[in-house]
Backbone bond lengths (Angstrom), bond angles and torsions (degrees), N, CA, C in turn:
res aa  C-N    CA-C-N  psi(-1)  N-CA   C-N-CA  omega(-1)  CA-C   N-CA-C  phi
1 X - - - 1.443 - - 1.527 108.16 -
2 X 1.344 114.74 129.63 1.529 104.13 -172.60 1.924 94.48 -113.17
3 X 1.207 118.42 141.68 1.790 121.76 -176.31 1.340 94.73 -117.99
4 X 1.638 106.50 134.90 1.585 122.27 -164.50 1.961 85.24 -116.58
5 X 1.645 113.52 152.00 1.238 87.09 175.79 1.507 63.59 -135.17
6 X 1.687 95.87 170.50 1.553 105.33 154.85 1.281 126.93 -116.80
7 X 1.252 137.46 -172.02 1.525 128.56 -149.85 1.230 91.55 -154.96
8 X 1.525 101.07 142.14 2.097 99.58 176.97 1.649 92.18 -142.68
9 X 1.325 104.18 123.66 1.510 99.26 162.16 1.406 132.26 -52.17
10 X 1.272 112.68 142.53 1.568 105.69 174.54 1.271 116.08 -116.52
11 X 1.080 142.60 158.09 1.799 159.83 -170.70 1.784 105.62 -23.28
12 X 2.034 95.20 -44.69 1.293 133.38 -158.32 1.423 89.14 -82.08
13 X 1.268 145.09 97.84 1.551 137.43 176.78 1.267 112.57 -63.40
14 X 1.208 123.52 -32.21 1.843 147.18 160.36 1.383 96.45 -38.57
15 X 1.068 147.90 -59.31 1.561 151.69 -112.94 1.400 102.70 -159.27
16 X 1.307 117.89 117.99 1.581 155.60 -175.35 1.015 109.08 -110.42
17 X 1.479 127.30 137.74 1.256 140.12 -170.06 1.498 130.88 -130.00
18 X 0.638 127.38 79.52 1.953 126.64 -167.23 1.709 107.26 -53.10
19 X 1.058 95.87 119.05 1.517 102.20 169.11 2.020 116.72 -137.61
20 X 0.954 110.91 115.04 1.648 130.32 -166.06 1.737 110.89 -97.33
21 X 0.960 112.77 -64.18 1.805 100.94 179.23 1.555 108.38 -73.20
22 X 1.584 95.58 -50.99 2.016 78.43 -159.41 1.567 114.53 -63.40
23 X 1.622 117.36 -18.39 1.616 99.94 160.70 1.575 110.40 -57.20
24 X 1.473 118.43 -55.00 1.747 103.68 -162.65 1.336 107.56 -69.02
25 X 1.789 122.11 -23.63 1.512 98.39 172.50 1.392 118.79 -93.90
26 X 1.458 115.05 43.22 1.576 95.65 172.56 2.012 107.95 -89.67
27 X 0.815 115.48 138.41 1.418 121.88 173.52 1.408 121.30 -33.93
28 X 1.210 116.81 -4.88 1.861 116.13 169.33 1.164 101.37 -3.69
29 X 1.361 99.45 -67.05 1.587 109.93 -148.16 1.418 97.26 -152.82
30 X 1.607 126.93 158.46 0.985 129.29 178.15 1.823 117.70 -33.05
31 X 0.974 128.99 122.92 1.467 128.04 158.33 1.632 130.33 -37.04
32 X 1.563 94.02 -58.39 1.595 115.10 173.24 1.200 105.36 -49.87
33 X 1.259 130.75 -60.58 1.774 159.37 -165.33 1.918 88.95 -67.35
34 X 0.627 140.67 -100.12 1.736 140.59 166.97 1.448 116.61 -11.87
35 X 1.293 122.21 -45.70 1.282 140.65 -174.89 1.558 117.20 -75.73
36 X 1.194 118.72 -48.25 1.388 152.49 -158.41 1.881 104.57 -97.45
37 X 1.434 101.34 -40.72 1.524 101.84 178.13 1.754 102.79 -90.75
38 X 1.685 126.47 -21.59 1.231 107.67 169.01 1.945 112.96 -80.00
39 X 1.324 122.39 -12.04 1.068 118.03 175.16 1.352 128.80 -65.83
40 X 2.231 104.05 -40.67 1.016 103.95 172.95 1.993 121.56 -63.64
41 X 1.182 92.61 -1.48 1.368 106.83 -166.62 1.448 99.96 -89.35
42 X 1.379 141.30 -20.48 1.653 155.47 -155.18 1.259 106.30 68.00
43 X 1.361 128.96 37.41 1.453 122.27 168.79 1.323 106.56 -115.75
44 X 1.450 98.22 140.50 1.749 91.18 -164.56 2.072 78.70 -134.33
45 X 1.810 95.44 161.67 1.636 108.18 -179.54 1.381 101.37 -80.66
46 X 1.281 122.12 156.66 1.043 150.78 144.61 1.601 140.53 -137.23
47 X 1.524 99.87 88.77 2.058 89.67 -177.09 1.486 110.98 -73.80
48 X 0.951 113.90 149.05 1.623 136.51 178.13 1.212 97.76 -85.54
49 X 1.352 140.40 -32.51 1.341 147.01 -157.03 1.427 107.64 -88.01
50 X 1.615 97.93 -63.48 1.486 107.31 -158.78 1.458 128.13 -100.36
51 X 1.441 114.54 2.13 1.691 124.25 -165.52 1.361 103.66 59.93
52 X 1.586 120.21 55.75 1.565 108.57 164.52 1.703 85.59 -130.13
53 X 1.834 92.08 136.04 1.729 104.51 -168.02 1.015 106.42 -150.21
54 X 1.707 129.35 79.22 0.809 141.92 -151.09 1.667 122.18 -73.20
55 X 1.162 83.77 -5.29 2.223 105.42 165.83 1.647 119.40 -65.71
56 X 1.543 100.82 -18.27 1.441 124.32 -178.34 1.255 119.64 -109.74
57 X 1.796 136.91 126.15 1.363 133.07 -167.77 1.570 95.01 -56.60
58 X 1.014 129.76 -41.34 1.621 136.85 -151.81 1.875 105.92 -76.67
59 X 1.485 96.42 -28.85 1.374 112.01 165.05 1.366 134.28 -99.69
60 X 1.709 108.66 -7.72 1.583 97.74 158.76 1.515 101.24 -90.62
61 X 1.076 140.64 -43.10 1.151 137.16 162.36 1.322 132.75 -13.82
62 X 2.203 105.53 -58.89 1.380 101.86 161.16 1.444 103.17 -66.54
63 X 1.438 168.57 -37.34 1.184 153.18 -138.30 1.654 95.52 -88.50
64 X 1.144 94.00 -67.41 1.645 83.40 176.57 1.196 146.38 -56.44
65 X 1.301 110.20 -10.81 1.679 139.94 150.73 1.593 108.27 -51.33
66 X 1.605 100.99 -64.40 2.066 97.52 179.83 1.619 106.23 -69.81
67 X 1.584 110.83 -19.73 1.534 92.36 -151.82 1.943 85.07 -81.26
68 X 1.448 109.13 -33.80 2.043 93.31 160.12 1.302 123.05 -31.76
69 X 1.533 104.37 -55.41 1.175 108.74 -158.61 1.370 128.64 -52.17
70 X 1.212 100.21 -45.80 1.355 147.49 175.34 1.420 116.24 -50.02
71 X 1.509 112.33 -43.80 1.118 131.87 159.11 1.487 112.51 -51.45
72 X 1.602 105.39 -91.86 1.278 117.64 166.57 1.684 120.94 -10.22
73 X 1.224 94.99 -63.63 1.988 106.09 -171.80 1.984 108.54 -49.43
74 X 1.648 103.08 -39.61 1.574 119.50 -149.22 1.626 74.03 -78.16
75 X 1.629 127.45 -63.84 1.535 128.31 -142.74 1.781 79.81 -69.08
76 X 1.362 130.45 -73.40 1.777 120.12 -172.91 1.073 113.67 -34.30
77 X 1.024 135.00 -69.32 2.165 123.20 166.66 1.631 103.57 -41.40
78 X 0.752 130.66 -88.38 1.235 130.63 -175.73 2.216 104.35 -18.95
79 X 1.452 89.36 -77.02 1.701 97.77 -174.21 1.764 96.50 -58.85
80 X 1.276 150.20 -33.31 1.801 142.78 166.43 1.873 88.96 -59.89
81 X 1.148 131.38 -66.64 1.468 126.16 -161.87 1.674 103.47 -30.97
82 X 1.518 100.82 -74.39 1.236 120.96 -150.20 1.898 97.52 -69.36
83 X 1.276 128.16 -18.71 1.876 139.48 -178.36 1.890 77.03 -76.25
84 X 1.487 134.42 -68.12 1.074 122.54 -177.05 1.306 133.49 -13.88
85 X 1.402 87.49 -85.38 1.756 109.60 165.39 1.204 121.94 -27.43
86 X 1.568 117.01 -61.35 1.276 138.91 -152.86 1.819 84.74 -66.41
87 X 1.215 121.36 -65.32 1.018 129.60 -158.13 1.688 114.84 -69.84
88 X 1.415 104.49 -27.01 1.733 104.65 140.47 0.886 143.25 -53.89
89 X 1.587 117.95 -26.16 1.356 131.00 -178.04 1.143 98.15 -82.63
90 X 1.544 127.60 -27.51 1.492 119.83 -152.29 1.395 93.52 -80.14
91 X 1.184 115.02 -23.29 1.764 128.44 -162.23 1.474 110.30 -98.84
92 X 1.669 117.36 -1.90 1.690 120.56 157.33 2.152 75.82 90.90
93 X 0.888 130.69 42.86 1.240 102.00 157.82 1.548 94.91 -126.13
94 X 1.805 113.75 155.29 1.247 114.14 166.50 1.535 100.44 -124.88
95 X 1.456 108.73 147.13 1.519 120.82 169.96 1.476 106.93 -94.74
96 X 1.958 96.44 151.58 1.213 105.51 -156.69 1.665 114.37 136.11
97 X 1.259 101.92 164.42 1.986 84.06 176.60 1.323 92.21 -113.22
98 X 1.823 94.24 165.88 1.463 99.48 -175.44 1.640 124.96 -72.24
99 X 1.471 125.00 149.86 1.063 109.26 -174.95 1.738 103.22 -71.18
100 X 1.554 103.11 -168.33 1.457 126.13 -161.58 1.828 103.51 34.39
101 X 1.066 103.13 -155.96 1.694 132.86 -150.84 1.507 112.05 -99.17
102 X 1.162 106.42 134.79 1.668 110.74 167.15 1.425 103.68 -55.62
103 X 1.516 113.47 176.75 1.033 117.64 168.03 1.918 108.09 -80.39
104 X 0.659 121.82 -47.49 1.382 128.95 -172.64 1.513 109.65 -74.25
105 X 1.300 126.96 -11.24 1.432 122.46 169.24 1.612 104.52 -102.55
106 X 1.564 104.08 -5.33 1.986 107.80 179.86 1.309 87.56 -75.04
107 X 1.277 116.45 -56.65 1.878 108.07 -179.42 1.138 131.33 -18.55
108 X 1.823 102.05 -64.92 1.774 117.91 -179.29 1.345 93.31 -73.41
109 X 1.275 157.05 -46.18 1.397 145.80 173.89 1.642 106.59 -35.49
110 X 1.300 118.52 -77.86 1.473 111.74 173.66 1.391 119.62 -52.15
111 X 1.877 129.75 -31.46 1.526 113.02 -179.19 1.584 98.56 -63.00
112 X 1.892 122.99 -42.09 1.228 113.10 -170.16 1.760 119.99 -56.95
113 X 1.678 105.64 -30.58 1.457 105.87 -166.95 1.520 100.64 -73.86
114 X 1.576 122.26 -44.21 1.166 132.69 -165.95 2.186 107.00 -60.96
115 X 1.438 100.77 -49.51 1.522 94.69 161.02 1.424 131.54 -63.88
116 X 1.714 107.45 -26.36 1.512 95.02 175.61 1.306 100.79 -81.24
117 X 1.279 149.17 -38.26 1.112 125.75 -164.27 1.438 125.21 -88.91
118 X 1.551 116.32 30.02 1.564 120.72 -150.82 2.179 76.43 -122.95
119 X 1.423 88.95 -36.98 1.989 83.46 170.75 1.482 113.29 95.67
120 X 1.643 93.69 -30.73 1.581 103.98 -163.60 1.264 131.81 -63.09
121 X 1.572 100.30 -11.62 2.003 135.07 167.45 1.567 127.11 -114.29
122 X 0.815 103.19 137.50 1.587 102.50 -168.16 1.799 99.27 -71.37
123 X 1.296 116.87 167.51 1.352 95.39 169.53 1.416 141.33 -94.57
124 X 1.553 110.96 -0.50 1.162 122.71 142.65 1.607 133.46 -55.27
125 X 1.492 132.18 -22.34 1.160 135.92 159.18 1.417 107.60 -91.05
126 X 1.467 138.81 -25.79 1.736 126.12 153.76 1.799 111.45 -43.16
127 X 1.538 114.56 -35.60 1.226 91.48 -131.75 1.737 85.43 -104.54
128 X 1.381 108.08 6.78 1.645 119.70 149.54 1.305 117.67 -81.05
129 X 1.398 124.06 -12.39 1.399 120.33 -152.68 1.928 70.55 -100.54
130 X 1.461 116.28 -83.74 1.798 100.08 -160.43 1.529 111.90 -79.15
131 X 1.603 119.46 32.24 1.310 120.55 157.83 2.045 94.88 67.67
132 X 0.911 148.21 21.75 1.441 131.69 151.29 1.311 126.49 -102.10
133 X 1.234 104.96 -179.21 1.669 117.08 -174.66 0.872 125.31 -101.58
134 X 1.248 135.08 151.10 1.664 120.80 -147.07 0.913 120.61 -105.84
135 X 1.438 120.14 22.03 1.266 135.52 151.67 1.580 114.13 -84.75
136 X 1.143 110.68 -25.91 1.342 124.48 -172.62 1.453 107.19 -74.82
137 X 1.596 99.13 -58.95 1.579 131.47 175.96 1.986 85.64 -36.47
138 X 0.913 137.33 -56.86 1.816 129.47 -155.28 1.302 96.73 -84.55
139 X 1.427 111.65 -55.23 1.258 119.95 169.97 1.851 117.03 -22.97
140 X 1.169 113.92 -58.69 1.408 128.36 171.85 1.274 117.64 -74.55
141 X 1.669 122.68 -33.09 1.452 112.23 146.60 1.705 135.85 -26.47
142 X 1.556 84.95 -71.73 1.304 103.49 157.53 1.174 150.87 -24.71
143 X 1.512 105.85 -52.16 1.197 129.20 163.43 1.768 128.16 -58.52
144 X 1.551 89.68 -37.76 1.879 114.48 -164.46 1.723 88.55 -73.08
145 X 1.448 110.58 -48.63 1.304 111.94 -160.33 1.349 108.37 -66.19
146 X 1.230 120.26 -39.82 1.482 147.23 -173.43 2.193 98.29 -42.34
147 X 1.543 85.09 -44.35 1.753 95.28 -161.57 1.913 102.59 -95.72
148 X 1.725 111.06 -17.11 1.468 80.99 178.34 1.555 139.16 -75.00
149 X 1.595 110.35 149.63 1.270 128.65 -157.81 1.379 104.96 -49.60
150 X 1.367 111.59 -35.72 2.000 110.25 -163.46 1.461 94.44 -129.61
151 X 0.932 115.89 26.62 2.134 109.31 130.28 1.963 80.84 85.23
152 X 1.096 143.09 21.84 1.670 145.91 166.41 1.330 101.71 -66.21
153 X 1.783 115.98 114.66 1.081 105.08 171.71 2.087 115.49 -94.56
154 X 1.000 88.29 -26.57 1.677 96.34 156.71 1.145 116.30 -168.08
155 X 1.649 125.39 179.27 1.118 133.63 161.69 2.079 127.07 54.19
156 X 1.845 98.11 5.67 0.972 127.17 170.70 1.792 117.53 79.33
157 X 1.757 83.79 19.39 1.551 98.11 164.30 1.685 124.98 -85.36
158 X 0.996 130.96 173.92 1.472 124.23 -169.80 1.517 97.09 -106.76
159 X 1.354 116.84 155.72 1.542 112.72 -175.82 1.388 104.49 -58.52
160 X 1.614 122.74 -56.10 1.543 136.07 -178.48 1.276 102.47 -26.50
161 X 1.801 134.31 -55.50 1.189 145.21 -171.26 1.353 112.78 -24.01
């Protein structure tokens, strides 16, 4: 008989945790269908934890009892989530963050646009100077250009240029 366990990290990176049913009963995928295709296979459950032994009527029984449960619990969060929402919507709110920029990251957007377009730094030493990534760094280009008043797409040329 060979025993497979599984392992779930915990918070504690030190400290490992074995956990055996609630991976196979999470709803992936049918339970029965998971259960039924490792049997035809001669692998049968066994928790170490919980007295569920699925070699025993009394123990597929309890399994199929949690692996309901289990069911049940995932679809009720799920069906409360989505009554949530709905009922946010009804109330004009949407979840999600707001689009565009804080005020305080519009700042570093303009120090970044205002250094790239001054030339006088490469953009590898800008993008030490306001600490971003240089994906970010265009990203905020992007943005600056997006908002100027007289249509300059850089360097104080006109897009038409």
């Amino acid at each position: 008989m060979r025993v497979f366990t599984f392992y779930r990290q915990t918070l504690n990176a030190s400290r490992t945790e074995t956990t055996g049913h609630n991976r196979i009963l999470r709803p992936n995928q049918s339970h029965k269908t998971l259960v039924t295709d490792l049997r035809e296979k001669g692998i049968e459950f066994i928790s170490l934890n919980d007295s569920i032994d699925t070699t025993t009527v009394p123990g597929w029984l309890t399994f199929n009892i949690f692996a309901s449960f289990a069911v049940f619990e995932r679809e009720l969060i799920r069906e409360r989530t989505m009554d949530g929402l709905q009922a946010a919507r009804e109330r004009g709110r949407i979840g999600g963050r707001k689009k565009g920029l804080y005020p305080e990251t519009q700042k570093v957007a303009y120090a970044c646009y205002q250094l790239w377009e001054d030339q006088s730094r490469t953009i590898p030493e800008v993008l030490k100077i306001v600490k971003v990534s240089r994906a970010t760094f265009y990203r905020y280009i992007a943005w600056v250009k997006a908002r100027l008043p007289d249509g300059r797409e850089q360097n104080g040329k006109k897009k038409d240029q």
